[in-house]
N, C-alpha and C positions, 0 to 999 in steps of 0.2 A: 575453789574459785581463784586463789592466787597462780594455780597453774593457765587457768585463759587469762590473766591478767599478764604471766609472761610471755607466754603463746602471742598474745595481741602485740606485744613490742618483738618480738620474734621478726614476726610476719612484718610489722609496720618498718621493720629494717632493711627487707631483703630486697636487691635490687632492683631497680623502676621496671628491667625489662623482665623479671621473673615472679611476678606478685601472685600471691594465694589469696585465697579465702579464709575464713576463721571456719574452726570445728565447727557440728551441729551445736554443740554445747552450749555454747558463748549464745544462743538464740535462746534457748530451751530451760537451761538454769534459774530456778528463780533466784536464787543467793545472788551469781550475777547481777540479774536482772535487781534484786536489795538492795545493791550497790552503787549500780547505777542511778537506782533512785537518790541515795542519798547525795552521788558525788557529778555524776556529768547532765545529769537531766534537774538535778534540783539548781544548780548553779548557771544552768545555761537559759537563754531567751526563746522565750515560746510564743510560735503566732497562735492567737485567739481567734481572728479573725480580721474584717476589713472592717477599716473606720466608718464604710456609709453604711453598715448593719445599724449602725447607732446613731442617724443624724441628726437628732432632735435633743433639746432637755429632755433629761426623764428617760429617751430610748433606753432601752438596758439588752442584756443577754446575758444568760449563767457559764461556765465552765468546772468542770474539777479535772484537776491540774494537781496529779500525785493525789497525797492527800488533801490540798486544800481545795475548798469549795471557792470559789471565787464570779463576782458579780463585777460585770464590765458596763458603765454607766456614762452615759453623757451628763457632765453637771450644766445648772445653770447657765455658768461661765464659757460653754463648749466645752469645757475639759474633758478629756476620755480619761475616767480614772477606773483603777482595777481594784476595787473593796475587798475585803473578808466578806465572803458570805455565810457571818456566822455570827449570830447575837450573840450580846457582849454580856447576857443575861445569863441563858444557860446552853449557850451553842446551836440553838437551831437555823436550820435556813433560811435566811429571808425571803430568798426570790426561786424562784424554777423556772426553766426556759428561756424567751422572751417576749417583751412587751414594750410594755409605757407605763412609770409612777411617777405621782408627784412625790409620794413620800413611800419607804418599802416598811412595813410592817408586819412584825414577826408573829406568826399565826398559832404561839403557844401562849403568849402570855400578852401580846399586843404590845409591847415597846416598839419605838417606832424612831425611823429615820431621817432624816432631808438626803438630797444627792449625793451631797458631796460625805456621807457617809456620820455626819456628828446626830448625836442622841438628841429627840425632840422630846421625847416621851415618855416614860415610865412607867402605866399606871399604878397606882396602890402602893408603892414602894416606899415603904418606909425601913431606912437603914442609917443609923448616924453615920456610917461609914461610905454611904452611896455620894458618888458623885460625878452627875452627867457627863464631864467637861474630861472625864476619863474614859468616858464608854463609847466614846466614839472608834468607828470602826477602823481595822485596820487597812492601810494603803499598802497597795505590792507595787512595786518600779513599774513605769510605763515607758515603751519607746515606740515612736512611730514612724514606719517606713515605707515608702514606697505607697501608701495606702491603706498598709497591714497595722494590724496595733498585738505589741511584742511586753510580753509582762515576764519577768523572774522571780522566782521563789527566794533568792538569795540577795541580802542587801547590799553584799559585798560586792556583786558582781558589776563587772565596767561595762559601762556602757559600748555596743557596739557603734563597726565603720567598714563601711565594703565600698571602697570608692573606686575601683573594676568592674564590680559587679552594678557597683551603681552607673557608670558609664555602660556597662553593656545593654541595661534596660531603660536609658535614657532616651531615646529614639523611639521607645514603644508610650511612652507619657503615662508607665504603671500605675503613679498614684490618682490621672486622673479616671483612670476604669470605673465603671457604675456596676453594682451589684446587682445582677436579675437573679440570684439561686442559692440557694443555704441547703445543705442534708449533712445529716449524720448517722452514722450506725456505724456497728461494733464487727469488729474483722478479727478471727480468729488466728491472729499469727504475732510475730513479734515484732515491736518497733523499728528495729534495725532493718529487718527484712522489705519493711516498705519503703524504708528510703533508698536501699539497695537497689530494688525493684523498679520504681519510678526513674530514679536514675540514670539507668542504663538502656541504653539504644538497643544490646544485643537480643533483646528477647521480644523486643517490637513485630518483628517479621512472623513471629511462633506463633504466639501467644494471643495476639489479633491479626489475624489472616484477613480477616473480613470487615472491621472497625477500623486499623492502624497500616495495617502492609501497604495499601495501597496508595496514601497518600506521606506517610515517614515510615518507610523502609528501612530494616537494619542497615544496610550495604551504606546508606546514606548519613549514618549518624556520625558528627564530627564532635571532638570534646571541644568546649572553649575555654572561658575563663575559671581558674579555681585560685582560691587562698586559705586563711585561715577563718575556717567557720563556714567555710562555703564552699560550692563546684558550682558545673553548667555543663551543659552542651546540647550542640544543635540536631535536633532531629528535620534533617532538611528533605525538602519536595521535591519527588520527579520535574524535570524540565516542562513536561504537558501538565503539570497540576496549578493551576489556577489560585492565586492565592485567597481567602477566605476575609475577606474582607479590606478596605482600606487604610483603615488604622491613622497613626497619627500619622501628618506631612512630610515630619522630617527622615521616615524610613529609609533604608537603603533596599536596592533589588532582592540582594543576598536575606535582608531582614525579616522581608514581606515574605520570601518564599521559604521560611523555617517556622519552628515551635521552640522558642529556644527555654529550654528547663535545667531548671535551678534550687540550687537544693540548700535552704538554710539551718545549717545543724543546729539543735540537735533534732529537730521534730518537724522542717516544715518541707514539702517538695510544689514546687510550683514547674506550671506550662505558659508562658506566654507567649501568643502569638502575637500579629500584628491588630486582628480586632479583638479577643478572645483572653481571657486571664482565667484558669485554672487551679486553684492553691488549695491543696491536702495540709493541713493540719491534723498533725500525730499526737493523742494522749495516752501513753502508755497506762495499762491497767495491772499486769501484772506481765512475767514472762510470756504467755503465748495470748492474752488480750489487750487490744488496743480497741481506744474509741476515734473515728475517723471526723472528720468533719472537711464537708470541700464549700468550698463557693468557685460559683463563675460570677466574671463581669468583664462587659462589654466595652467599647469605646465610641461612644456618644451613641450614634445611632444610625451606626456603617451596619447594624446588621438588625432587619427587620425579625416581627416577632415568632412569625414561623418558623424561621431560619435559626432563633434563638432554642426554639422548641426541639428542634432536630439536633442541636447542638449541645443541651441538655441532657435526652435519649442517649445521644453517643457515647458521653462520658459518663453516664450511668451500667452503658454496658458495657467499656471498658475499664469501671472500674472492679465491674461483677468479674470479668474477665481475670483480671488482677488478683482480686480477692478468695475466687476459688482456687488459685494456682498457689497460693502463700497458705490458704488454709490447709495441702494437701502437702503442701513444703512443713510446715511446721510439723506435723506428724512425722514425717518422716528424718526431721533434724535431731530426733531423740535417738537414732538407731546408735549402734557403736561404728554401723561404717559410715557416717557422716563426718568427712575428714576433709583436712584441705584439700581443696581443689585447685589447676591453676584460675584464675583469672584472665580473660583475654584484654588484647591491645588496648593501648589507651581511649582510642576512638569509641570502644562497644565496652569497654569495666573501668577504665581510668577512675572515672568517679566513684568507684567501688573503693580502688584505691586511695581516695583524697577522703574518704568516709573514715578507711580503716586507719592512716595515719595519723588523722583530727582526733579518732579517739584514744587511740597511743598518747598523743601529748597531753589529752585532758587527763587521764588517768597517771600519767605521770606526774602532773603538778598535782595532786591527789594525794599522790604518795609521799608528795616531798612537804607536802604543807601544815 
């Protein structure tokens, strides 16, 4: 493992205009991938999802996030808070899925909860040593952005700032998007490779000929904004392509007629267009399993419900698209001739490269801390 740990600053060093890829390994390892668990995925901000999954007191939805189980819950108050979901009895799960509670109650032993996570309940418990006003559940960091709500496994970790990225999706009015579509399922490849994947413009043309070529064409994809913690870039529309809805007022020309996508490390890749929002949430499972989770949402109500339904379909089989071509990549990133590769121009891998760099620095403050 410490050899792709120096491979990756190798590679994260070499000239802007000569950039590689990483071996098969660095995908495929699960020691790596061990590693990563404990040092750039546990310390880094992860989207769970969008805030109007959850608009009511009570709304909830579950995640496991590494290893924690964690219950994402509207309190009373409106808070979006991120729980333990795991009694403080003898660990079981509170919640599965999502729904509506007034109170979550643990289905081993019936201790029981309020919202905002503190012990209502106990029954039968007699212990001179018990004491409610401790068992209440644990809180993970919450931040929320753009719409999205962003939780970390680590308490030490600073809070983030993308005030680029926040200007470049400020004309689209991201956090006011409405949620029509939640799915999830498990993709047989490795976390890296879907941000990889999503990322890049160069493989749009291949890969959907019949879903993606015709309206964001590789030849058209330009990179935009990147920094620390993040990239972007525009997969822009032929001239005769019609843009797909109105979106907010203050668009520019160039705005309406792109998808601009953006990639918040270490787990989340987003498309937004001008009426349309797109966001893949990544939870690694192990080296070659991830669990996916996407939603769409829309902007007020520039796109009627057929139109939503087709839009749906499309990104269902683009992501099927996706999904078989990572599953048949991950097989084959075990071989011995899975070596670097170059990487091409900024325009169509840039973002490959602001991937492989972000991770070089995490793992170097890693090393030093």
């Amino acid at each position: 493992m410490s050899d792709l740990r120096d491979r990756l600053q190798e590679l994260a060093a070499l000239p802007a205009d000569r950039p590689k890829c990483m071996p098969g390994a660095f995908y495929t390892s699960q020691d790596q991938f061990a590693h990563e668990a404990r040092t750039v995925l546990r310390t880094g901000w992860h989207c769970l999802g969008r805030a109007d999954e959850i608009p009511e007191p009570g709304d909830f939805f579950t995640v496991q996030l590494l290893n924690e189980p964690l219950l994402v819950v509207r309190g009373d108050d409106g808070e979006v808070r991120v729980l333990a979901n795991v009694c403080r009895h003898r660990g079981m799960p509170l919640a599965e899925g999502r729904g509506t509670a007034k109170r979550f109650v643990c289905s081993y032993h019936a201790w029981t909860y309020a919202r905002d996570g503190a012990l209502l309940r106990a029954p039968r418990m007699q212990n001179a040593g018990f004491d409610a006003t401790t068992c209440t559940l644990p809180r993970h960091r919450v931040q929320l952005w753009n719409g999205f709500i962003y939780a970390t496994l680590d308490p030490a970790s600073a809070p983030f700032a993308h005030p680029e990225l926040d200007a470049m999706l400020a004309p689209y009015e991201t956090a006011d998007f409405r949620l029509v579509h939640v799915a999830e399922e498990d993709w047989r490849t490795n976390w890296k490779c879907l941000v990889e994947n999503f990322m890049e413009g160069y493989h749009l043309s291949v890969v959907h000929p019949h879903t993606l070529h015709g309206y964001t064409p590789s030849g058209l994809s330009r990179k935009l904004v990147s920094g620390d913690g993040y990239t972007s870039y525009a997969a822009n529309y032929p001239a005769n392509i019609q843009p797909r809805g109105e979106g907010a007022p203050g668009l520019s020309a160039a705005e309406r007629q792109r998808s601009s996508l953006f990639a918040k490390f270490p787990c989340q890749v987003a498309s937004q267009a001008a009426s349309l929002l797109v966001s893949l949430s990544i939870f690694p499972v192990h080296a070659s399993l991830i669990r996916v989770k996407w939603t769409m949402s829309v902007y007020g109500d520039s796109l009627d419900e057929a139109t939503i339904a087709q839009r749906i379909a499309l990104w269902e089989e683009v992501n099927r698209e996706d999904r078989e071509k990572l599953e048949r990549l991950q097989i084959a990133l075990a071989s011995d001739h899975a070596i670097e590769g170059p990487l091409a121009g900024d325009d169509y891998e840039g973002t490959i490269r602001d991937f492989q760099t972000w991770l070089a620095r995490q793992d170097a403050k890693c090393a030093t801390a």
